[in-house]
C-alpha positions in Angstrom: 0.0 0.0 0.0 0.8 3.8 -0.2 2.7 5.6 2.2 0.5 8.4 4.5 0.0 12.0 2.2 1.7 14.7 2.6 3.7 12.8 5.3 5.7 16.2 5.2 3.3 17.8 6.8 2.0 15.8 9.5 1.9 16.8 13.0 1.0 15.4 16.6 -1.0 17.8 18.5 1.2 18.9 22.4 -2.5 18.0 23.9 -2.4 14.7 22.1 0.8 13.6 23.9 0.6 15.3 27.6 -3.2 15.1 27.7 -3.7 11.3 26.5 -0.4 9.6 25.7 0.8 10.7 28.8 -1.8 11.2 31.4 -1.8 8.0 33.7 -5.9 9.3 34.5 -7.1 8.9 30.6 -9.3 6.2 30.3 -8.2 5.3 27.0 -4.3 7.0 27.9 -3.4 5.5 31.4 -2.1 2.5 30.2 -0.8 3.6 26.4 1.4 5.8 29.1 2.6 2.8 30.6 2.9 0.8 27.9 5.3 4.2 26.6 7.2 4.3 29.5 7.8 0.6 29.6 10.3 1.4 26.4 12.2 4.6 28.4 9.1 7.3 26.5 8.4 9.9 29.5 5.9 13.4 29.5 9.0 15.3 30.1 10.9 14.2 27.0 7.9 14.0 24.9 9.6 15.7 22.0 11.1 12.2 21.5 7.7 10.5 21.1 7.0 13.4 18.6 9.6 12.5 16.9 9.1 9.1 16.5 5.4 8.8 15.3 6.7 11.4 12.4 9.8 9.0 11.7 7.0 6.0 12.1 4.6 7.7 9.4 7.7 8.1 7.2 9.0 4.7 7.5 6.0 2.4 7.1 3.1 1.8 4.9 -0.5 2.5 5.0 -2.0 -0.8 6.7 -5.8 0.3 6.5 -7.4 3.1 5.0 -11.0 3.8 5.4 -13.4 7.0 4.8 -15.3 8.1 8.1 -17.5 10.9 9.1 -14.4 13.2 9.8 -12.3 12.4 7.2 -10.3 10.0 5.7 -8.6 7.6 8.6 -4.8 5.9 7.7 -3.6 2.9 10.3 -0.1 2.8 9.5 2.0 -0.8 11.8 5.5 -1.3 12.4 8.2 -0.7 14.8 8.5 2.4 16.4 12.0 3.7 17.0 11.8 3.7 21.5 14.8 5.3 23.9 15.9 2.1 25.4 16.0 0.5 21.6 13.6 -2.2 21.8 10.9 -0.4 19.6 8.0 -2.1 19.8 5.4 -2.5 17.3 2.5 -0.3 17.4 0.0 0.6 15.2 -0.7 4.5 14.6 -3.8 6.1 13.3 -3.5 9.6 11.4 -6.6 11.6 9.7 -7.2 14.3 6.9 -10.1 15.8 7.5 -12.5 16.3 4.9 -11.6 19.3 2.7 -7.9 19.1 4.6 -4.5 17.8 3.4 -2.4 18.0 6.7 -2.3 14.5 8.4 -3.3 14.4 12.4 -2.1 12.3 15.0 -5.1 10.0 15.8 -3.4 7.6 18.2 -1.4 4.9 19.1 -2.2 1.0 19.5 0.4 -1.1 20.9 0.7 -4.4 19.2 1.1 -6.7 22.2 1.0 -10.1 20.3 4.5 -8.9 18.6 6.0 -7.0 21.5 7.9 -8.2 24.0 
């Protein structure tokens, strides 16, 4: 399959990172936090996560694409380059809004089946 458009261009939202990612009292982010810790991620370097889901979206395929009420969704899976160099395999979710061209940060699906 394709790689994400305008890859270039895609960003991950400050909120995205500190206010899910990173927040151990998200529902859905409490344990995406730890599973992002467990691999030496932390809210005070979250620059490096930043990083990474760009380099991610750069390096690896679109998995599943599917139209939605927002836009058009991209699930992109493969390693995902971590501080203590085990990079685990996640899955990552981007969108372009309808009528947009700039790829968003969704989120981020850890793949525990392949990951150690």
């Amino acid at each position: 399959m394709p790689k994400l458009p305008n890859v270039e261009s895609a960003v991950v939202a400050e909120r995205k990172l500190r206010h899910y990612l990173f927040d151990h009292e998200h529902p859905e982010g409490a344990p995406k936090a730890r599973f992002l810790e467990g691999f030496g991620y932390s809210v005070e370097r979250q620059d490096e996560l930043r990083t990474a889901l760009l380099a991610h979206a750069v390096a690896h395929d679109i998995n599943v694409q599917r139209v939605t009420e927002f836009g058009i969704l991209y699930e992109l899976i493969g390693r995902l380059a971590s501080p203590d160099g085990r990079n685990p395999v996640v899955r990552v979710v981007w969108i372009v809004d309808h009528g947009g061209s700039v790829p968003r940060f969704v989120t981020l699906v850890p793949d525990h089946e392949r990951n150690p």
